[in-house]
BALO-171361 format. One record per residue (C-alpha): chain; residue number from 1; residue in one letter; x, y, z. Coordinates in nm, 3 decimals. Layout:
BEGIN
> A,NUM,A,X,Y,Z
...
This chain:
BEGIN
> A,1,X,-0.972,-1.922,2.519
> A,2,X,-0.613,-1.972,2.630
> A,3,X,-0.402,-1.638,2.642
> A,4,X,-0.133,-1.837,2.629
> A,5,X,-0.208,-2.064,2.305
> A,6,X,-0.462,-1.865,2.117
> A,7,X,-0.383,-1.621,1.809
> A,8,X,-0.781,-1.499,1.825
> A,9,X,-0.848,-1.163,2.014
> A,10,X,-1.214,-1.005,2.035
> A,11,X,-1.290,-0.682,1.917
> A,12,X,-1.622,-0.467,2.016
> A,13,X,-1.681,-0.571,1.588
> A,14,X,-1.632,-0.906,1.613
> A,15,X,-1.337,-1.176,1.680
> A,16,X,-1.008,-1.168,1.451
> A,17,X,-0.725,-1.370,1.401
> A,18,X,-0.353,-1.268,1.428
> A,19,X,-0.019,-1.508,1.376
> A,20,X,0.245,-1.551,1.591
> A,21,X,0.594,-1.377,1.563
> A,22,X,0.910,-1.560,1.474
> A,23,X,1.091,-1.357,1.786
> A,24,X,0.813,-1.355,2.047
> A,25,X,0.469,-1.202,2.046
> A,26,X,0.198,-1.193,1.814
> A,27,X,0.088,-1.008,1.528
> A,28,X,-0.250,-0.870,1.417
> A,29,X,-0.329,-0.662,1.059
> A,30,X,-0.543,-0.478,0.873
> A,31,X,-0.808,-0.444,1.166
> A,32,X,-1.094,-0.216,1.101
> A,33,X,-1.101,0.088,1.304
> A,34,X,-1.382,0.303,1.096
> A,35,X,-1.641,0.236,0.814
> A,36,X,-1.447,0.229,0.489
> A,37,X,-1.455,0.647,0.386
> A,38,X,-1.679,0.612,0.104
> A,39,X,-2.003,0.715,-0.061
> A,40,X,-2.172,0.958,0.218
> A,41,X,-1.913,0.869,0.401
> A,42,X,-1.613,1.054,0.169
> A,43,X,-1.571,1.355,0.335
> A,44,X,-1.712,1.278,0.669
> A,45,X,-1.648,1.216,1.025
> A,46,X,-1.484,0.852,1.098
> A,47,X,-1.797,0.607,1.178
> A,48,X,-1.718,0.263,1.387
> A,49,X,-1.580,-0.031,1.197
> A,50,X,-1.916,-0.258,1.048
> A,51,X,-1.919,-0.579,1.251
> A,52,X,-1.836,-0.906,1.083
> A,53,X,-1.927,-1.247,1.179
> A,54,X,-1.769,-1.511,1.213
> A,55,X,-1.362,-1.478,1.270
> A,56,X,-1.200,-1.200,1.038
> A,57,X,-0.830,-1.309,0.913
> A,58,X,-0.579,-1.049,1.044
> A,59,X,-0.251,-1.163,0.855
> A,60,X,-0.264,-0.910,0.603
> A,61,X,-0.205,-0.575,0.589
> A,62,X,-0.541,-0.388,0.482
> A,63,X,-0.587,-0.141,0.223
> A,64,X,-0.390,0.238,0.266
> A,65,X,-0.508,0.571,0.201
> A,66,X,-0.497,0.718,-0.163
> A,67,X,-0.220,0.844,-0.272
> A,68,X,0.089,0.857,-0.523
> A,69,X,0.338,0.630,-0.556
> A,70,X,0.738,0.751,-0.439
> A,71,X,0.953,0.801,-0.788
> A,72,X,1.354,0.773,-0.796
> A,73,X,1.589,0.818,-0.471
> A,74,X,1.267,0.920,-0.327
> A,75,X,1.152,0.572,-0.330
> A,76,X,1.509,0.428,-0.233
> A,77,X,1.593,0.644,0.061
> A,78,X,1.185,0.586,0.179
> A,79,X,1.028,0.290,0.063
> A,80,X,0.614,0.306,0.116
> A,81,X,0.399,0.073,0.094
> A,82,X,0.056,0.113,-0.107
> A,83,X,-0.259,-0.154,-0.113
> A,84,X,-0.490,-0.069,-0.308
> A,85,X,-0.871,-0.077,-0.151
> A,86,X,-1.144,0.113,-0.004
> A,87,X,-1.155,0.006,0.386
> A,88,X,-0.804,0.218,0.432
> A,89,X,-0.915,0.302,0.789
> A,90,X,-0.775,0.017,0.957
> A,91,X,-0.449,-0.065,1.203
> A,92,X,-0.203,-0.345,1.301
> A,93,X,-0.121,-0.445,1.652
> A,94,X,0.183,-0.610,1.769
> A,95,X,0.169,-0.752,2.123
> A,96,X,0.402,-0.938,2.384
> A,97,X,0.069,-1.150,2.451
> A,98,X,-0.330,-1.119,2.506
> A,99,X,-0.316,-1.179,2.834
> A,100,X,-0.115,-0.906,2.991
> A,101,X,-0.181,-0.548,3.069
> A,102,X,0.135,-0.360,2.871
> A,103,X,0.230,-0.039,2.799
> A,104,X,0.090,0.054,2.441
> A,105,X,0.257,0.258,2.137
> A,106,X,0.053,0.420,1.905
> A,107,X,0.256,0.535,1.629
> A,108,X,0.132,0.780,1.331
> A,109,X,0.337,0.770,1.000
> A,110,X,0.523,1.103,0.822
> A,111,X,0.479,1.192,0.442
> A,112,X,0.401,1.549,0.451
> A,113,X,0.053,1.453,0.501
> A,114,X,0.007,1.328,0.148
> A,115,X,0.175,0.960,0.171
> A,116,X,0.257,0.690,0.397
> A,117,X,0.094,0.387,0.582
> A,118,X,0.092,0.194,0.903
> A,119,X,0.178,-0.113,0.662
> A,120,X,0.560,-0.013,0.567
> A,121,X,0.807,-0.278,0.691
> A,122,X,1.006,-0.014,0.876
> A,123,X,0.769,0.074,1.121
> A,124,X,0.729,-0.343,1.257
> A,125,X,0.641,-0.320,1.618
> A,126,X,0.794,-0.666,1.710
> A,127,X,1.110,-0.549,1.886
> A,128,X,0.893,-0.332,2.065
> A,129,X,0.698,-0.629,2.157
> A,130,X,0.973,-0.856,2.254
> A,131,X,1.049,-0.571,2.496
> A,132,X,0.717,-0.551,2.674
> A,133,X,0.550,-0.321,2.504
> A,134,X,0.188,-0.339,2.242
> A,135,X,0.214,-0.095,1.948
> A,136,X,-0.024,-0.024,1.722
> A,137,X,0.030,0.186,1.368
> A,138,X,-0.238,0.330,1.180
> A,139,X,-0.357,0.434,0.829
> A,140,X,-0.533,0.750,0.822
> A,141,X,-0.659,0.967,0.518
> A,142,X,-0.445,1.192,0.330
> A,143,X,-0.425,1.504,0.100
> A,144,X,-0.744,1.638,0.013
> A,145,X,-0.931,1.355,0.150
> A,146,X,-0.796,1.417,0.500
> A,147,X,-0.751,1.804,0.522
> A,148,X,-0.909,1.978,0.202
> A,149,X,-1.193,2.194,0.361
> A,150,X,-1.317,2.519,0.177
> A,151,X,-1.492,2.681,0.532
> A,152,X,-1.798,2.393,0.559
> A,153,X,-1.822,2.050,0.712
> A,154,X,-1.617,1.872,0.919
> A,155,X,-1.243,2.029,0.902
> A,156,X,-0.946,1.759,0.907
> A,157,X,-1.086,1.469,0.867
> A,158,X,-0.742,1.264,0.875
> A,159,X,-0.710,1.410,1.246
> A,160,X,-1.048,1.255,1.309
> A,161,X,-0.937,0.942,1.147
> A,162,X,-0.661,0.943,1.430
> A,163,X,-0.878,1.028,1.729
> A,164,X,-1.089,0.717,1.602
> A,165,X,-0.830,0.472,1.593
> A,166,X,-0.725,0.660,1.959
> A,167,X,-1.029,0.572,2.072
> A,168,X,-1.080,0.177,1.867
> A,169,X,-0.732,0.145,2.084
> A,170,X,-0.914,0.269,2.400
> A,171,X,-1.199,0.013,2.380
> A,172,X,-1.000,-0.283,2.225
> A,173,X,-0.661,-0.301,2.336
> A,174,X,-0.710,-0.472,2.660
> A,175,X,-0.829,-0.741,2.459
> A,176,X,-0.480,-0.754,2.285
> A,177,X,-0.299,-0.738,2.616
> A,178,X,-0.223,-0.373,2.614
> A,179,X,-0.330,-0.131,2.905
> A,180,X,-0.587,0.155,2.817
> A,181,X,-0.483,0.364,3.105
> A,182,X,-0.106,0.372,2.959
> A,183,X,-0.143,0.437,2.631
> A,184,X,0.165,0.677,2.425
> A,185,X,0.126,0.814,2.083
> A,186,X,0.408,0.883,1.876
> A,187,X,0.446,1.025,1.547
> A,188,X,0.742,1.139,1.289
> A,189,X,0.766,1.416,1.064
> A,190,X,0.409,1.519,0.976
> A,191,X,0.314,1.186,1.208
> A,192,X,0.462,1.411,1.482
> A,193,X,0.276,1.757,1.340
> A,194,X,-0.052,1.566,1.370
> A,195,X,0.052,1.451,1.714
> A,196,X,0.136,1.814,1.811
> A,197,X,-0.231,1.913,1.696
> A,198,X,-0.363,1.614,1.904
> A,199,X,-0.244,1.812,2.213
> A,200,X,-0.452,2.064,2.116
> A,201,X,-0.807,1.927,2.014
> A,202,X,-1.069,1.871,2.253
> A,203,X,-1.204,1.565,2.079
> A,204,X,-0.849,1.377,2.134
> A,205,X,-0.845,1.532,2.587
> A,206,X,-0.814,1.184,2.773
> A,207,X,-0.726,0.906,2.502
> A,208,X,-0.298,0.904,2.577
> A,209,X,-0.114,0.958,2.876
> A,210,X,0.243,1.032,2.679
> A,211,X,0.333,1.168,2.348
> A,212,X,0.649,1.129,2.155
> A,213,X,0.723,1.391,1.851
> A,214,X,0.995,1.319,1.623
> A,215,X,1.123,1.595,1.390
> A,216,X,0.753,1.744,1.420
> A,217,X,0.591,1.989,1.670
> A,218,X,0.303,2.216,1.704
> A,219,X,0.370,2.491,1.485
> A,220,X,0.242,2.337,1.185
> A,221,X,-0.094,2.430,1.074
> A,222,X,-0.313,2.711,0.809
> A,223,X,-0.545,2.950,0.811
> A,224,X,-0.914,2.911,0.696
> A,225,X,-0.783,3.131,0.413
> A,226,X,-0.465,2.935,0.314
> A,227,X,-0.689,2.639,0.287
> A,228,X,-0.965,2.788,0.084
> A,229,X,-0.664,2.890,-0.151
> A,230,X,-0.516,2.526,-0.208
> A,231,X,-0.883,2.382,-0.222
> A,232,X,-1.006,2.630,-0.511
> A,233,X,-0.689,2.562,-0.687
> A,234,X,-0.736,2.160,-0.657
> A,235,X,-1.098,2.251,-0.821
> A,236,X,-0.973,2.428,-1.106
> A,237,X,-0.687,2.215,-1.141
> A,238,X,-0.992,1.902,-1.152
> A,239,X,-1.225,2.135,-1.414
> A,240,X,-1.519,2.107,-1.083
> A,241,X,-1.637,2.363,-0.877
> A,242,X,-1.509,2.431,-0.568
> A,243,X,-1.693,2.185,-0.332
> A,244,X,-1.634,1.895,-0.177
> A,245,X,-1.946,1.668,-0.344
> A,246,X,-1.750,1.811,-0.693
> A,247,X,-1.406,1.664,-0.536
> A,248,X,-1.574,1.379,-0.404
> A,249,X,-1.730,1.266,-0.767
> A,250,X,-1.388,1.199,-0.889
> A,251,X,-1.199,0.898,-0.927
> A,252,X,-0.916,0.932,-0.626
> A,253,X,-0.658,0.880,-0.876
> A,254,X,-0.773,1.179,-1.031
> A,255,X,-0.760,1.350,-0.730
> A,256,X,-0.416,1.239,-0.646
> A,257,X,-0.287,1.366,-0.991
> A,258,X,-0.434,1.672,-0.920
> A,259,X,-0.276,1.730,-0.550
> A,260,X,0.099,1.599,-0.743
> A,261,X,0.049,1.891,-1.023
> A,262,X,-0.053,2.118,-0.743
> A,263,X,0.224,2.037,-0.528
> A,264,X,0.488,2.105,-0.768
> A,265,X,0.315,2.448,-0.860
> A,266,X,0.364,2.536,-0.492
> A,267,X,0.707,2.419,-0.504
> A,268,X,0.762,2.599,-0.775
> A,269,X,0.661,2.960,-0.697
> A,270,X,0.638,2.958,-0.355
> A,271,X,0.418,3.308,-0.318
> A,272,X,0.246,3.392,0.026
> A,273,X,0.015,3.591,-0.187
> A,274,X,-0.073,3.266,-0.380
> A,275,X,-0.056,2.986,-0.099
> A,276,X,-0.054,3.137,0.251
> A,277,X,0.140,2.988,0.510
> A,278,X,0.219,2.731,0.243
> A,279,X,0.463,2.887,0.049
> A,280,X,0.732,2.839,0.372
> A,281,X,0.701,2.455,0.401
> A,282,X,0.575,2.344,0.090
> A,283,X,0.300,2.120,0.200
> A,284,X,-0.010,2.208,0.061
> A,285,X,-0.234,1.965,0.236
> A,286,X,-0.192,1.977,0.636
> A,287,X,-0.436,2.051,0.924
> A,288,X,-0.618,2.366,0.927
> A,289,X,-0.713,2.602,1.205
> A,290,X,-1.096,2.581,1.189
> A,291,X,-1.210,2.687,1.533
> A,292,X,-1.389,2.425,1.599
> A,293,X,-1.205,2.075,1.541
> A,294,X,-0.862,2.235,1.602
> A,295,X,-0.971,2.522,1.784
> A,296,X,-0.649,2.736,1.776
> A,297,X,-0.278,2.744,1.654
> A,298,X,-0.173,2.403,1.866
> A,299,X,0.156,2.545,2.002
> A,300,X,-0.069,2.846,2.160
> A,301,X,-0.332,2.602,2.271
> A,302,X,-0.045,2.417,2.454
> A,303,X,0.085,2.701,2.609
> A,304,X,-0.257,2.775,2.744
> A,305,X,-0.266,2.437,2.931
> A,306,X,-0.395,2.226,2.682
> A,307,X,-0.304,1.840,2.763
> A,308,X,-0.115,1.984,3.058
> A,309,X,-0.144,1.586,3.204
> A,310,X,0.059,1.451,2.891
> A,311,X,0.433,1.366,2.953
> A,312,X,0.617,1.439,2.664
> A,313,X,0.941,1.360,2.472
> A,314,X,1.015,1.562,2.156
> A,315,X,1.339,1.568,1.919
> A,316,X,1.502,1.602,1.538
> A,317,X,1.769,1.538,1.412
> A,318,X,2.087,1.734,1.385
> A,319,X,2.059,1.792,0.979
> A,320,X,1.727,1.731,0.892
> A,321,X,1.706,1.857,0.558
> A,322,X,1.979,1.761,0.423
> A,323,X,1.752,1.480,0.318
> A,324,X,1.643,1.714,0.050
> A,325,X,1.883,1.859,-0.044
> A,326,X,2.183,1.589,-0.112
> A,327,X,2.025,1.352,-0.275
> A,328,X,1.925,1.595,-0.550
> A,329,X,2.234,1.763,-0.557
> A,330,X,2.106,2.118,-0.511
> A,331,X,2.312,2.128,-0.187
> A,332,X,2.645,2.196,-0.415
> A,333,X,2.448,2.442,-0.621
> A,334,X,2.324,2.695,-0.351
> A,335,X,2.467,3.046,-0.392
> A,336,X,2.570,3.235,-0.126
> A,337,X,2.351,3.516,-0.168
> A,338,X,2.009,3.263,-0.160
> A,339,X,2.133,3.216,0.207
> A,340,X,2.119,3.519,0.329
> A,341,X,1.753,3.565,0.108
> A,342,X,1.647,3.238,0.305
> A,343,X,1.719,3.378,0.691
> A,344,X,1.572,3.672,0.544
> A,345,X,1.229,3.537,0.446
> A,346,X,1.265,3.366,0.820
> A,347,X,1.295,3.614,0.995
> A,348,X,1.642,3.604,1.086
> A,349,X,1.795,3.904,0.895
> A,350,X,2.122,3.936,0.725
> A,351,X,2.303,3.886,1.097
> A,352,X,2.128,3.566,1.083
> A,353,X,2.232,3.446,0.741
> A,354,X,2.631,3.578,0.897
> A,355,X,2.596,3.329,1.196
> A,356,X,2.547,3.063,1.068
> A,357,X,2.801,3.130,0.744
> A,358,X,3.081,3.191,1.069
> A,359,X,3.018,2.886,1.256
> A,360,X,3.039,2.698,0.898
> A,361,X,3.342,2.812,0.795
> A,362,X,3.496,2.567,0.574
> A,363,X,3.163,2.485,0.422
> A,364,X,2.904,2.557,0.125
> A,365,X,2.657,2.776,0.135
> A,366,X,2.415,2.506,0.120
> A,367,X,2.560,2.341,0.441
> A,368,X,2.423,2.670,0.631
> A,369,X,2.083,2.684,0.451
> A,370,X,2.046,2.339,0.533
> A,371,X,2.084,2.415,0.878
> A,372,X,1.880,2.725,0.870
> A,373,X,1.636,2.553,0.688
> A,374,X,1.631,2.257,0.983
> A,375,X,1.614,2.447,1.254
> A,376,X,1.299,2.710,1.144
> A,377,X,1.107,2.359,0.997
> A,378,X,1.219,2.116,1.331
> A,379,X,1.434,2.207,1.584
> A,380,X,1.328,2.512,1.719
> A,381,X,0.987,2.440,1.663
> A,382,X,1.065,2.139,1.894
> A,383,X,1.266,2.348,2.163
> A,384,X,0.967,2.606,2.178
> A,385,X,0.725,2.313,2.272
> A,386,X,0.963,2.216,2.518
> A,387,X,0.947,2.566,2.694
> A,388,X,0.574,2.597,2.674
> A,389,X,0.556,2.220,2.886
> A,390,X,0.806,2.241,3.163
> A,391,X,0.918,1.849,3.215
> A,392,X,0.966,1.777,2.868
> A,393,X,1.241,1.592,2.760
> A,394,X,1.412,1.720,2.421
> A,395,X,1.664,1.486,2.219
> A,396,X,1.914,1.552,1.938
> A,397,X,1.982,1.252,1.681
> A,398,X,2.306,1.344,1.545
> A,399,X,2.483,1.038,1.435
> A,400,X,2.579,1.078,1.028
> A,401,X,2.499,0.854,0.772
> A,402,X,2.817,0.733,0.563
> A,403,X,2.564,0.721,0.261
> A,404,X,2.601,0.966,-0.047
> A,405,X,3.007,0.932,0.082
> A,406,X,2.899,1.085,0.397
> A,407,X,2.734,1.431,0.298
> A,408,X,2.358,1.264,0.455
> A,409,X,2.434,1.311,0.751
> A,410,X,2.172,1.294,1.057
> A,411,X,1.960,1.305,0.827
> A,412,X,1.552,1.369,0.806
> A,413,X,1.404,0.990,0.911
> A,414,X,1.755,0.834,0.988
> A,415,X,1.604,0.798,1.360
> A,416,X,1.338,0.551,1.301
> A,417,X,1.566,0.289,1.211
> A,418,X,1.725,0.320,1.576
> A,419,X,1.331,0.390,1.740
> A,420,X,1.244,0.057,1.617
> A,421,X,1.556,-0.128,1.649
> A,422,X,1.522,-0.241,1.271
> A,423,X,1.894,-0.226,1.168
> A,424,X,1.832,-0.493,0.958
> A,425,X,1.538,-0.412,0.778
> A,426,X,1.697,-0.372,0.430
> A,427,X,1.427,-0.057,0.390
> A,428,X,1.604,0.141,0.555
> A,429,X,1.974,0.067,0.418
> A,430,X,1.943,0.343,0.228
> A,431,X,1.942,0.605,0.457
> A,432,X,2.178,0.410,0.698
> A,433,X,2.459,0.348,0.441
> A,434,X,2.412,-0.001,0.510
> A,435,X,2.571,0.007,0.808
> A,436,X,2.512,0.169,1.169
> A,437,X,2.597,0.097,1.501
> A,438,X,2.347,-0.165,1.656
> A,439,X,2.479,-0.023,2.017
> A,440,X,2.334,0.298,1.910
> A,441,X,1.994,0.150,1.852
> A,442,X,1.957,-0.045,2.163
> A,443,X,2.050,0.312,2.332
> A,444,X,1.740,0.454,2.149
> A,445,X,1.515,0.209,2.137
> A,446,X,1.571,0.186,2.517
> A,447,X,1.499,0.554,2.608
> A,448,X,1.175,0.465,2.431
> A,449,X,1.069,0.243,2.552
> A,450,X,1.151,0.393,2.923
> A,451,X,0.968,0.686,2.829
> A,452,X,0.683,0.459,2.704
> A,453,X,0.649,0.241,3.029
> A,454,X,0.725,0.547,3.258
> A,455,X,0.721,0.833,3.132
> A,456,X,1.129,0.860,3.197
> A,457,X,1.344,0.856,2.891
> A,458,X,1.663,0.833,3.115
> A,459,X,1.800,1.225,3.092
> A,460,X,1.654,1.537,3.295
> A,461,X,1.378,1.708,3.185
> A,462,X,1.480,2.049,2.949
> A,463,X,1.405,2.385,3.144
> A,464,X,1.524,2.726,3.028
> A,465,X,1.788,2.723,3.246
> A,466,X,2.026,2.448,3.122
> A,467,X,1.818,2.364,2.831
> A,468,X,1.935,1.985,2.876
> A,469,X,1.875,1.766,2.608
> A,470,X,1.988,1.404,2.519
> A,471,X,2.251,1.409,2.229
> A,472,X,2.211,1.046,2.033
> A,473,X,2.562,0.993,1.881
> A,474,X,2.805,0.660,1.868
> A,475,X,2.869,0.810,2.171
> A,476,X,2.552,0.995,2.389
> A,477,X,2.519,1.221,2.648
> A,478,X,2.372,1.477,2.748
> A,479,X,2.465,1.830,2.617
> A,480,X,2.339,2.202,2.744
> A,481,X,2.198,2.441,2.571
> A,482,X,2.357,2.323,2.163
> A,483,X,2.432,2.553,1.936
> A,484,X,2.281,2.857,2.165
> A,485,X,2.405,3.126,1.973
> A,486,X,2.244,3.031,1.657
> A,487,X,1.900,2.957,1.908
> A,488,X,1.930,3.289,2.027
> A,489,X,1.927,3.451,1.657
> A,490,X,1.534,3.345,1.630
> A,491,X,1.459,3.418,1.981
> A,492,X,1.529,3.765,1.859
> A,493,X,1.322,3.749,1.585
């Protein structure tokens, strides 16, 4: 067949059928990666896809991992997709052509681990593939049917999930044009976590050349203990016992009511006592520590050498959780004494808490526990994977949103718009105000797509030295060491 004329690309399953992009490129969905997760194969390792005869359609986005529907601003500021279905392991490629050899983007979606899909409209690879490069985003399962483990079987199976479609795109892309031997994967928010545990797992040594973490490092992860805590809780939330065949007998959107009420009792009384590592971040389903799977904390794993080939470009954004707090309105309720209890609870003392109250002057208290709160959840997390892999490049996104009359800000997920060069995918108005500056996202999109084809994103490399790092803005440049003094409080800690 024709590279040049043919939508059909073969698979090591069997032959499917994309469509061709209005812009340039084509597009394939809903591919099979794995065996759909069901029956024996619930809570088990990721098998390969079941081959089909014939040619398989791939216009339509396939079915997405179990989980709860977004509710209010929520739902505004993030839209998700959700198909319903059992084969939810499954991908879409976008591609400049078949019969190329490009640079490929694998790209794992955020939602704390609990929502999210490879299928929502702001995460489109075709500017990417107008510009040379094949991406590929993936669905992967969530909440307890990705990461519940109570100390047997297979721990975090949504990880394995990923290291499956890592290795689907290792055996198949060529055959979409893309290059197995230049292969980046990039993730945001918990997308970025996972990626940050990817660095770390054995299973995953050998399937990507670059990785790309936005707003989400390698300091994410529980305890066998924490775990076992949130999975006995799910069971006698569910009336079961404490086992995954119990867990497993149950509808999923039983289960999914089950993680929501869970979720909010975590939120709710956030005791270490009760939830572990938890009770800081509020996730209750994320990857565990087993020992085997993920053999150690990843950020120590890195700092041993783990992945030491892997080029690597990490970032957040300037006021990350200001997400979470504006549109709710708690960020105009916060008293000033919670601050100081906040830095506390982090680690940073009362002088802490002072700091950042000084260099905020003229604003609320909830202005400086929204900072506090971004930089123990993103950015120092981010800088201290930068210091345990000398030559990686760090980036700040600090343009502000004009939405909620400006108090967004650079915002949690305001980057992806820019990433993708999707300005005008009405998803993401919401979090852009409705309007941004399109200069800003060709600037973006093109360090990414540098970094992606050479592992360059067009700024030095950050060292403890001048701690360099590229500052996204309406204007960008580079800036040294920002905001030092208030870095310096937790490297006291």
């Amino acid at each position: 067949m024709s590279a040049s004329s043919t939508t059909q690309a073969v698979t090591t399953a069997g032959i499917v059928e994309g469509e061709r992009l209005p812009e340039a490129g084509l597009v394939f969905r809903g591919i099979p990666y794995a065996a759909p997760p069901v029956g024996e194969l619930h809570f088990a390792e990721p098998q390969p896809p079941v081959p089909w005869e014939g040619v398989r359609p791939a216009r339509e986005f396939g079915p997405t991992s179990a989980q709860a529907p977004s509710t209010g601003e929520a739902a505004r500021l993030l839209p998700n997709t959700i198909i319903p279905g059992e084969d939810i392991l499954n991908l879409n490629v976008w591609t400049p052509g078949l019969g190329g050899r490009a640079p490929v983007l694998v790209f794992i979606h955020g939602g704390s681990f609990t929502s999210g899909s490879g299928a929502v409209p702001g995460y489109d690879g075709r500017r990417f593939a107008r510009d040379g490069v094949v991406v590929v985003t993936i669905n992967y399962r969530l909440g307890a049917h990705g990461f519940l483990w109570f100390g047997e079987g297979p721990a975090n199976l949504g990880l394995l999930d990923q290291i499956q479609a890592l290795r689907w795109v290792r055996e198949n892309i060529a055959a979409f044009g893309g290059d197995p031997a230049s292969v980046t994967v990039c993730g945001e928010s918990a997308g970025a976590m996972s990626v940050g545990c990817l660095l770390a797992m054995p299973a995953a040594a050998g399937l990507f050349q670059r990785a790309i973490l936005q707003s989400g490092a390698a300091h994410h992860a529980v305890s066998p203990a924490t775990a076992r805590k949130i999975g006995t809780r799910l069971a006698a939330l569910l009336g079961v016992e404490p086992t995954r065949e119990a867990i497993a007998a149950l509808p999923l959107d039983t289960v999914v009511a089950a993680q929501v009420a869970l979720a909010k009792e975590v939120s709710a009384r956030p005791s270490p006592r009760r939830w572990g590592e938890v009770a800081r971040n509020i996730m209750p389903f994320e990857p565990v520590v087993d020992g085997m799977v993920l053999p150690e904390f990843p950020i120590n794993a890195i700092g041993a050498g783990a992945s030491a080939g892997v080029q690597l470009l990490v970032g957040t954004n300037a006021e990350e959780t200001r997400l979470f707090l504006v549109p709710t309105g708690i960020i105009r309720k916060v008293p000033g004494f919670f601050v100081g209890l906040k830095a506390h609870a982090y680690g940073l003392g009362i002088a802490g808490a002072r700091r950042y109250r000084r260099n905020r002057l003229d604003a609320l208290p909830g202005d400086a526990l929204s900072a506090i709160m971004t930089d123990w959840m993103y950015r120092i997390p981010a800088l201290r994977l930068a210091e345990a892999r000398p030559g990686t490049h760090v980036y700040e996104f600090a343009w502000r949103s004009p939405a909620y009359d400006g108090q967004l800000g650079a915002c949690h997920a305001l980057e992806l718009a820019f990433v993708f060069d999707l300005l005008d995918e009405p998803g993401y108005d919401g979090l852009t105000g409705g309007s941004a500056p399109q200069s800003l996202a060709d600037t973006v999109h093109a360090a990414w797509v540098s970094f992606i084809c050479t592992g360059d994103p067009g700024w030095p490399a950050y060292d403890t030295t001048t701690r360099t790092e590229m500052r996204f803005d309406a204007v960008s440049a580079t800036i040294n060491d920002s905001r030092g003094d208030e870095r310096e409080m937790w490297d006291r800690r």
